[in-house]
N, C-alpha and C positions, 0 to 999 in steps of 0.2 A: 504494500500500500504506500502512495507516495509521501510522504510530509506535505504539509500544507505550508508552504514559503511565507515564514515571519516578516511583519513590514519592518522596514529599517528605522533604525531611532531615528528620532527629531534631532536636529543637531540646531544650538544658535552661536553664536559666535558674539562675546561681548567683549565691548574693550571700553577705557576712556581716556582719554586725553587732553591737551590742553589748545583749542580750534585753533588750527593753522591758518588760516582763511580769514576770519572773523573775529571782528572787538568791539568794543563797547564805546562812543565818544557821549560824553554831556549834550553836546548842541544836534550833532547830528544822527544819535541812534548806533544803532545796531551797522560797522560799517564792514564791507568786504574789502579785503587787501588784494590785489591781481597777482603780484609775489608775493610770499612769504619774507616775511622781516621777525627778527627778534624781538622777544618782548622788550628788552633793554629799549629799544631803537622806536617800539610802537608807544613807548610811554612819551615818546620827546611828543609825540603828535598828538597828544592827550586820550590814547585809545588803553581801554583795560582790557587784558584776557579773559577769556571769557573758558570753562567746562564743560567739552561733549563727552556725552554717553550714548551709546549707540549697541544697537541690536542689530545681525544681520543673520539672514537663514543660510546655513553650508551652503555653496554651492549655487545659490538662486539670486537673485536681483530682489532680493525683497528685504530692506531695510525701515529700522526704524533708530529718530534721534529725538533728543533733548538735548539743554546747556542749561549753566547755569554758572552764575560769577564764581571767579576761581576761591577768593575770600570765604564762598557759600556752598560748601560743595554740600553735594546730595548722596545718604546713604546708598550703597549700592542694591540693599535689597527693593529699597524704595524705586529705583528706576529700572528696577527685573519689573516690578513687581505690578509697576504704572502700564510698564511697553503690555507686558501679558495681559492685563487686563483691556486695553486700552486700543492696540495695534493689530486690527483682525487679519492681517495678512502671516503674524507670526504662528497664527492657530495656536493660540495660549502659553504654556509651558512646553520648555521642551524634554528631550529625553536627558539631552548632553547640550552641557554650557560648558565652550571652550573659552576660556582664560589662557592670558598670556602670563609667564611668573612674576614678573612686577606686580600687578594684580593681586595673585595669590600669595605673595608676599605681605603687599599692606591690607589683606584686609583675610587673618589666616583661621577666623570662627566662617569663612564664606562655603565653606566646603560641609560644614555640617551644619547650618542651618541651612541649605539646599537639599541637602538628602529629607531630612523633615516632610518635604513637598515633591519628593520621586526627584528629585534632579539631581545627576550627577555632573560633577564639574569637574573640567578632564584641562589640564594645565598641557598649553602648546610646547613645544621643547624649539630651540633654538632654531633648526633647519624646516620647521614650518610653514608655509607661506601664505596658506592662504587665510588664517588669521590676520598677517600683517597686509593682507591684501584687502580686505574687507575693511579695515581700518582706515588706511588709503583713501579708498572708495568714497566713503563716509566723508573723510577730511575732503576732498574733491569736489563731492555734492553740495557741502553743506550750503560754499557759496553762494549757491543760486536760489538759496531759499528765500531769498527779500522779496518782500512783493512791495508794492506802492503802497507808503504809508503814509500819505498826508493827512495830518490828524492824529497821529499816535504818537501816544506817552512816550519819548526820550531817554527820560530815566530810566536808571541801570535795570529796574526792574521792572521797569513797563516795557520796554524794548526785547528782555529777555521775555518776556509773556507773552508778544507777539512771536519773536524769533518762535519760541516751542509750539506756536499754535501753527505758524507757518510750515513745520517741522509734520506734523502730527496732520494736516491738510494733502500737504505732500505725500506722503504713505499710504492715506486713507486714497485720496487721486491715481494713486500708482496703482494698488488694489484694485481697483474699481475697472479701471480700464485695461486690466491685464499686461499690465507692464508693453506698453505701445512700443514698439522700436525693438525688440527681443529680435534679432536674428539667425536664431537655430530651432530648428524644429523640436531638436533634442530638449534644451533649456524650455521652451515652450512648454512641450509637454509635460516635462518634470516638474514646469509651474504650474500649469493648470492641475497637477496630481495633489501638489502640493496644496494647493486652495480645497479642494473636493477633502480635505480631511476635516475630520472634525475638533474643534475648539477643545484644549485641553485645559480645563478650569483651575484658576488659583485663587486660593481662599484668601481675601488680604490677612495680612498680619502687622505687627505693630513692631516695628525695629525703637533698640533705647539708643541714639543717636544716633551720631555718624559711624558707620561698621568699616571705617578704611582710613587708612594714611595716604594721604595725597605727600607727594614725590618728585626729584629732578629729573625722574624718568617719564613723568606727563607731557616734558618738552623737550621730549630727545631728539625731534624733525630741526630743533633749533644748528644744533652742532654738524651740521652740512652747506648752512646758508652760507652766501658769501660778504663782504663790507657792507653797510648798507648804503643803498644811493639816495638821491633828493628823490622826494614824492610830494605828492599835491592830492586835494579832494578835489571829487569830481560826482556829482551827480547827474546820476543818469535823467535823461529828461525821459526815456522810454520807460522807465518802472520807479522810477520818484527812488531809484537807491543811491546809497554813499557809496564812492571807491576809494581808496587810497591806492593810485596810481604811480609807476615810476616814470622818471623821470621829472623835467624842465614843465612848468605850466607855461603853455602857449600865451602871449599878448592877445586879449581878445580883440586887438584893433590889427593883425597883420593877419592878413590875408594869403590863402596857401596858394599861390598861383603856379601853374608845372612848371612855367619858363625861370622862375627866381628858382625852384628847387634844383632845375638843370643845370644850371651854375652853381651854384652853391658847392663846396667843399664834401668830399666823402668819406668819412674816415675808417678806411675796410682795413684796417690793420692787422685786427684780432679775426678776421675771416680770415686770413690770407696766412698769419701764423697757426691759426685749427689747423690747414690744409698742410702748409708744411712741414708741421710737427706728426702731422700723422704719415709722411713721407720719409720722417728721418729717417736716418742710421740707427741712431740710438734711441733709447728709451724717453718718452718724457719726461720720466723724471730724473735724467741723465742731462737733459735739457735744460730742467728748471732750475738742477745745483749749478749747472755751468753758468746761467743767468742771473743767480744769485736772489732767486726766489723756488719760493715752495710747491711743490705739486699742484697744491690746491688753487695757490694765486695764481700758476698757471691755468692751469682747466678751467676756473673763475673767467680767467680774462678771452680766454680763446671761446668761451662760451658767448660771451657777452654780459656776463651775470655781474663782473665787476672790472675798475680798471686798476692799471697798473701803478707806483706812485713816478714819475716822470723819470729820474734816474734808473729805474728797474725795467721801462720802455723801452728806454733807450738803450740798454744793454742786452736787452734779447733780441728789437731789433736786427740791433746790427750783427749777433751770433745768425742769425738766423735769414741774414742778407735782406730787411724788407727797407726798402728806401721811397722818399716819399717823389713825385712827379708833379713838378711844379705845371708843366702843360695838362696835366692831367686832371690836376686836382684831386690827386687821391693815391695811394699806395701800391707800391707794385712788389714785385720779385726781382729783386736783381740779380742773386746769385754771383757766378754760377755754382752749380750744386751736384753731388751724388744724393738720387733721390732711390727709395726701396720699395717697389709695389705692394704694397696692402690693401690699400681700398680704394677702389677704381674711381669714384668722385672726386676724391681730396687728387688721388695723381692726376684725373683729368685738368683739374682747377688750375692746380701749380704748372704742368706743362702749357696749359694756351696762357697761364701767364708769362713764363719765361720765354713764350715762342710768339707774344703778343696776337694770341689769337689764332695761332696752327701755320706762323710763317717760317715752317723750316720744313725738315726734311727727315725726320727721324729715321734708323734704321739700326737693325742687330748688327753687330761684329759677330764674326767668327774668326779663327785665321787659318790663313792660304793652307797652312803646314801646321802637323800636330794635333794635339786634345784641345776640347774647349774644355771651363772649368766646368766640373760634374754636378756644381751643386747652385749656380746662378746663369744668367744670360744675361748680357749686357746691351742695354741701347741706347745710343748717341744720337742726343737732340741737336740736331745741325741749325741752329739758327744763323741769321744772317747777319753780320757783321758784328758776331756778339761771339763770346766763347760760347764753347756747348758746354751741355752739362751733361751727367749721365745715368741713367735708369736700370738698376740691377733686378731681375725680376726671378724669383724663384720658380726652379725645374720643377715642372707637376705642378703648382699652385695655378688656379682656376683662374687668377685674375694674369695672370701671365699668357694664358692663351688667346685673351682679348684686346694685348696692346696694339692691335691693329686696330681694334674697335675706337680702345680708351685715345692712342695718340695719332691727333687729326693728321694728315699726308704722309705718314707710316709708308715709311720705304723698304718695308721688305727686308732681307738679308744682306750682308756683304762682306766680304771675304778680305781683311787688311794681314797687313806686316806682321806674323807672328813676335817680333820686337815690340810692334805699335799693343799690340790686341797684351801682351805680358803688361805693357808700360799700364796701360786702364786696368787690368785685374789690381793692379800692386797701388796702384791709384784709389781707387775704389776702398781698400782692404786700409791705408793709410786714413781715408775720410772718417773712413768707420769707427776709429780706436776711442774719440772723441767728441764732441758736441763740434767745438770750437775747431777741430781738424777740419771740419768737410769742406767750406768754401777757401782755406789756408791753402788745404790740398791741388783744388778744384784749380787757382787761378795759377798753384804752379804747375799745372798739366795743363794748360792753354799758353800759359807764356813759351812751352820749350816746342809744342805748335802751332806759335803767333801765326804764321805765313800761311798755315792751312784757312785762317778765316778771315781776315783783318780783311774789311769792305766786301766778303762775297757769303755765300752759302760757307759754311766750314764742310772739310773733304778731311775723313781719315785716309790714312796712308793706306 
């Protein structure tokens, strides 16, 4: 006789933390941040933090939130206890509440007053994800919970009473219309399964305070940001919300007209260093010591998330050959360079810029006589009246088969001086040892053949 297939536990997923997104101002409410900023940095603006709590189902699009000032926090049984009663998408209690150990740390009677009420609470272990995934999520969404509030209470706690009902509107909306936008039949189903069950009842109870320690680990998303830059308020005219946006506030009497921005100055510096740093030799952070800054202020600035301070520009800069074009109006590659194929945008990027757009002549060496080297291929950007530079691309690796694709008027193979073809291996092999070696290198393997390009196409021998 067959067993009859047990349904699988209810799983929820709770976490809380301290809203990445969203804060509290006196004059203008409940405001969203577009980046994330420090609390340190959102006090200069007069914004307080504010505490989410948040429920989501394993697996499904179906979430539910609260906040509440971080000064105020809210016992955790109280917001299990609000969501279950409250949230009919979560279908009541579940079988298993996952907690992450922070959690289970500051609040350690949570595991036995659960069981009390059939819930088991099953603590995430470090390689987890989809718990810090869900939380994410949550932090993401919450943004977008302001609706048009002309006429609503300001104060800290008038704003957060709209915020939760905004919150609590949204889930009930979501419910209702079957989570709209679901793109998997799978997920669909699993939703619609998930709705077709029935409501698992919690009896309220009375918690004696707060049952948890709030912690430097409710703003742990803070320790990745980077400096903070100038911001400004900004109300939306479309849903009456606050922003604290970055950057410069615009003069509302200058006019964006396309001809003034076409002149106007570009400064692609940090696009141009992303691209070549993803082309180096060596490592970025082989980069960032030789430049005399940190990993992070590097990735920071090649992102665009922060800048450089002027001396620490100017020295990666020039490691890294970017020079500024005064016809231009804007930044280029000077080089020249030993560049390493990894990822075929960033090489495309930096090739049309050292070849000013696909004006050369790229082509593989090999030589007439002998082995080539076993473990790279080499190709020589032939620009015109410029040194080359040169392109080592790894044997087997996928993006090596498409340097015909990645570099524009790709010439095919060519057969040089087994002298000439040794002198670029040992070339190459010298750029590599260091950050600061590669363009050192580069311009003394161009001066020893000046004659091959000085005013034409460059010609290996």
């Amino acid at each position: 006789m067959n067993k009859q297939t047990q349904p699988s536990p209810r799983e929820h997923h709770f976490y809380v933390a301290i809203a990445k997104f969203l804060f509290h101002h006196p004059e203008h409410g409940i405001v969203s941040v577009r980046d994330p900023i420090k609390i340190k940095d959102a006090e200069r603006y007069g914004l307080s933090p504010l505490l989410l709590y948040g429920l989501t189902v394993a697996g499904l699009p179906i979430r539910w939130m609260t906040f509440t000032p971080v000064d105020q926090p809210k016992a955790l049984q109280d917001a299990l206890l609000e969501a279950w009663n409250n949230a009919e998408g979560l279908r009541g209690r579940p079988d298993i509440l996952r907690i992450n150990r922070h959690l289970a740390t500051a609040s350690p009677e949570l595991v036995g007053e659960m069981a009390k009420i059939g819930v088991q609470v099953e603590v995430a272990n470090a390689r987890e994800k989809s718990l810090p995934a869900s939380l994410r999520s949550a932090q993401d969404a919450s943004r977008w919970l302001l609706r048009k509030h002309d006429g609503n209470d300001c104060s800290l706690n008038g704003s957060i009473q709209a915020l939760c009902r905004y919150a609590q509107d949204d889930h009930d909306f979501r419910v209702r219309e079957g989570h709209r936008g679901v793109n998997s039949r799978e997920v669909e189903d699993r939703l619609q399964q998930w709705l077709a069950l029935p409501a698992q009842v919690t009896v309220p109870t009375v918690t004696n305070g707060l049952d948890w320690a709030p912690g430097p680990w409710l703003s742990s998303w803070q320790t990745s940001l980077p400096p903070d830059q100038p911001r400004y308020f900004n109300l939306d005219g479309f849903d009456g919300s606050t922003w604290l946006l970055t950057g410069e506030k615009a003069a509302e009497d200058i006019v964006e007209d396309e001809d003034v921005w076409a002149d106007s100055d570009y400064d692609n510096a940090a696009e141009i260093a992303k691209n070549l740093v993803a082309c180096w030799p060596n490592s970025p952070a082989e980069i960032a010591k030789c430049a005399g800054i940190t990993l992070r202020e590097l990735q920071w600035f090649t992102s665009g998330k922060a800048s450089l301070d002027r001396h620490a520009r100017f020295d990666l800069e020039a490691l890294l050959g970017i020079e500024y074009d005064e016809s231009m109006g804007r930044y280029v590659e000077a080089g020249p360079y030993v560049l390493v194929a990894h990822k075929p945008l960033a090489l495309k990027e930096v090739y049309e810029g050292i070849s000013s757009g696909g004006d050369a002549c790229p082509c593989e060496i090999v030589p007439r006589l002998g082995t080539s080297d076993p473990s790279w291929r080499y190709v020589l950007i032939n620009t015109y009246g410029e040194p080359p530079s040169i392109v080592m691309a790894p044997r087997g690796a996928k993006i090596t088969e498409r340097l015909s694709e990645l570099l524009m008027n790709y010439g095919g193979i060519k057969a040089v001086a087994p002298g000439f073809y040794r002198d670029v291996v040992s070339t190459c092999a010298r750029a590599c040892r260091e950050p600061a070696g590669n363009i050192r290198e580069m311009n003394d393997f161009a001066k020893r053949y000046e004659a091959h390009w000085a005013g034409c196409a460059w010609q290996p021998e």
